[in-house]
C-alpha positions as CSV (number, residue, x, y, z in Angstrom):
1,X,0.0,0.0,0.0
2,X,2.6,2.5,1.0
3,X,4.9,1.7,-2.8
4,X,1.5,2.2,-4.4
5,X,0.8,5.7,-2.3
6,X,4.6,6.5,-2.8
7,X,4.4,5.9,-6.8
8,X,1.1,7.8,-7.1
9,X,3.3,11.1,-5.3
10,X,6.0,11.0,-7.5
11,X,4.2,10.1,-10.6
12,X,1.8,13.4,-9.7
13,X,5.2,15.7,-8.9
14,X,6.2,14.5,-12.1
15,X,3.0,15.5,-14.3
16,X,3.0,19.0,-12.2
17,X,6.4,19.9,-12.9
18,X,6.0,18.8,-16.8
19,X,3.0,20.9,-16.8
20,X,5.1,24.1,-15.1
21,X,7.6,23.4,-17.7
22,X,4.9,23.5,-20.8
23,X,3.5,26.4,-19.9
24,X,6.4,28.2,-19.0
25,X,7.6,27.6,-22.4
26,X,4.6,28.8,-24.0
27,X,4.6,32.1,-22.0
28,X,8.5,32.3,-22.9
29,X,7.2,32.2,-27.1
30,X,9.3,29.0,-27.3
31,X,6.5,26.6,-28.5
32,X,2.8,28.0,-29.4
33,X,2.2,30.7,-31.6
34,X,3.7,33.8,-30.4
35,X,1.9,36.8,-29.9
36,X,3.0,40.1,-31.4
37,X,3.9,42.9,-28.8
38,X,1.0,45.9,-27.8
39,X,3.2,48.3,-29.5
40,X,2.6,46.6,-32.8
41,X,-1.0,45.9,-32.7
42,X,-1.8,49.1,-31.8
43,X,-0.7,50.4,-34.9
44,X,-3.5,51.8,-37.4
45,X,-4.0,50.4,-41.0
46,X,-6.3,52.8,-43.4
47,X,-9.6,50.8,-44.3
48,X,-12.1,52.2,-46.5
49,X,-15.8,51.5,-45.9
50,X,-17.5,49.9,-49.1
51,X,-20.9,52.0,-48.7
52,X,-19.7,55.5,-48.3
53,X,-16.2,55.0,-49.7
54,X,-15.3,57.4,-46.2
55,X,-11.6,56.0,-45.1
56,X,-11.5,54.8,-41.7
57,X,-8.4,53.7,-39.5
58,X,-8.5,50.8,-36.9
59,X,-5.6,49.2,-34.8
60,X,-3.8,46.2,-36.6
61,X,-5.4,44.1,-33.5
62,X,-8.8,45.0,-34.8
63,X,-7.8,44.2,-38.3
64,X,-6.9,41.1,-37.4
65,X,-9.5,40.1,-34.7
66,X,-12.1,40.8,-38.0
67,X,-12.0,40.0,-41.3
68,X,-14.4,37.2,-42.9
69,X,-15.0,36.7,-46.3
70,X,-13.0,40.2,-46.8
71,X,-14.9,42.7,-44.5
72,X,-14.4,44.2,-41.2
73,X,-16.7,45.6,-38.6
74,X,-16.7,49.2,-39.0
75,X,-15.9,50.4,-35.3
76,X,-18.8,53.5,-35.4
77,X,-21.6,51.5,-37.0
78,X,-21.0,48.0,-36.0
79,X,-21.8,46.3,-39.8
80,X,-19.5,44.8,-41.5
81,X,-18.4,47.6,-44.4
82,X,-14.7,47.5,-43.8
83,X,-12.4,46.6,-47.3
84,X,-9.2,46.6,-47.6
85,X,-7.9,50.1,-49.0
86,X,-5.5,51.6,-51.6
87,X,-5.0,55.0,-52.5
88,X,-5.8,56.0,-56.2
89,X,-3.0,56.6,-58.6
90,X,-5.0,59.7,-60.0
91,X,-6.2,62.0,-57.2
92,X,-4.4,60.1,-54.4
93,X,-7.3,59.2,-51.8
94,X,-7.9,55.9,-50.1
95,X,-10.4,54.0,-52.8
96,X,-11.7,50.2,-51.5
97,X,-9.7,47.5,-53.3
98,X,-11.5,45.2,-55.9
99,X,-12.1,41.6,-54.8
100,X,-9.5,39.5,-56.5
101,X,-10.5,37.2,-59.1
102,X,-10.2,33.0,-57.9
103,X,-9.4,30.3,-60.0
104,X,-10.3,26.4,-59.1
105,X,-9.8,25.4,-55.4
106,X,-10.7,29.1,-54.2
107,X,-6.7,30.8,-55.0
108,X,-6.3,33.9,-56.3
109,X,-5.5,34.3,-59.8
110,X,-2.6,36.4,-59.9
111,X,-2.4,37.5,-63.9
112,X,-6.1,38.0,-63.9
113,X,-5.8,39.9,-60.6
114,X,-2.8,42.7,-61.8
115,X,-4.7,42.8,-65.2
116,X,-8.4,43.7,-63.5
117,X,-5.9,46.5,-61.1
118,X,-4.8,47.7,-64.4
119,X,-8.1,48.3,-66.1
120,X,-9.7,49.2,-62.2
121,X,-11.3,53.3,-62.3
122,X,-11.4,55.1,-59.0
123,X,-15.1,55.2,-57.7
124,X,-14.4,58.9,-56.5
125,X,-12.5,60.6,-59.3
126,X,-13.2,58.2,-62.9
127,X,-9.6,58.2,-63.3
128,X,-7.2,54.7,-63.4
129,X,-6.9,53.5,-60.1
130,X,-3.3,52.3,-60.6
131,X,-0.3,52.6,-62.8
132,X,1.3,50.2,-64.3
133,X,4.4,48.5,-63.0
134,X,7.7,49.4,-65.1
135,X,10.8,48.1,-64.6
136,X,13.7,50.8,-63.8
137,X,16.0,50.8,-66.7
């Protein structure tokens, strides 16, 4: 009786002090995903709401707490209006980004994608949203 108490001591000592170990390595970063610092997520990125086409900014913790199917709780309204954002070659103000064209299995199709940026007019001024890429000679 006493070896059987005995082994059930050490054996629970053992489990505790793996247990310690585990999650002192995940509060170290060592294993587990590690967790940016404050200082970074509170960082703004420049979103533009799809309805009024008003810009709004939100911390990078908020950008990346949100975000299904490509939209993003607006932080004054509560809907989901929030796209992603790039300002217009033409008169320089943030303009929503177009939704990228997928191919089979759901990727994005990258050719189709720069072409449709190419060919894409700014909702606020008519003019082309982007220039095209040129290599520097």
């Amino acid at each position: 009786m006493r070896e059987q108490r005995k082994v059930f001591v050490i054996t629970a000592l053992g489990l505790l002090v793996a247990v310690a170990f585990v999650v002192g390595l995940k509060k170290s970063g060592l294993i587990g995903r590690p967790e940016p610092p404050a200082k970074v997520l509170a960082q703004k990125v420049t979103m533009v709401d799809s309805k009024t086409l008003d810009p709004v900014e939100i911390s990078l913790d908020q950008w990346r707490k949100g975000g299904q199917h490509g939209r993003w709780t607006h932080p004054r309204t509560g809907r989901k209006t929030l796209v992603s954002a790039m300002p217009c070659a033409t008169c320089g103000r943030w303009i929503p980004m177009p939704d990228p064209p997928r191919g089979p299995g759901g990727m994005v199709d990258t050719a189709a994608y720069e072409a449709m940026l190419l060919e894409y007019k700014c909702p606020l001024c008519g003019g082309p949203a982007m220039l095209p890429f040129r290599e520097p000679h």
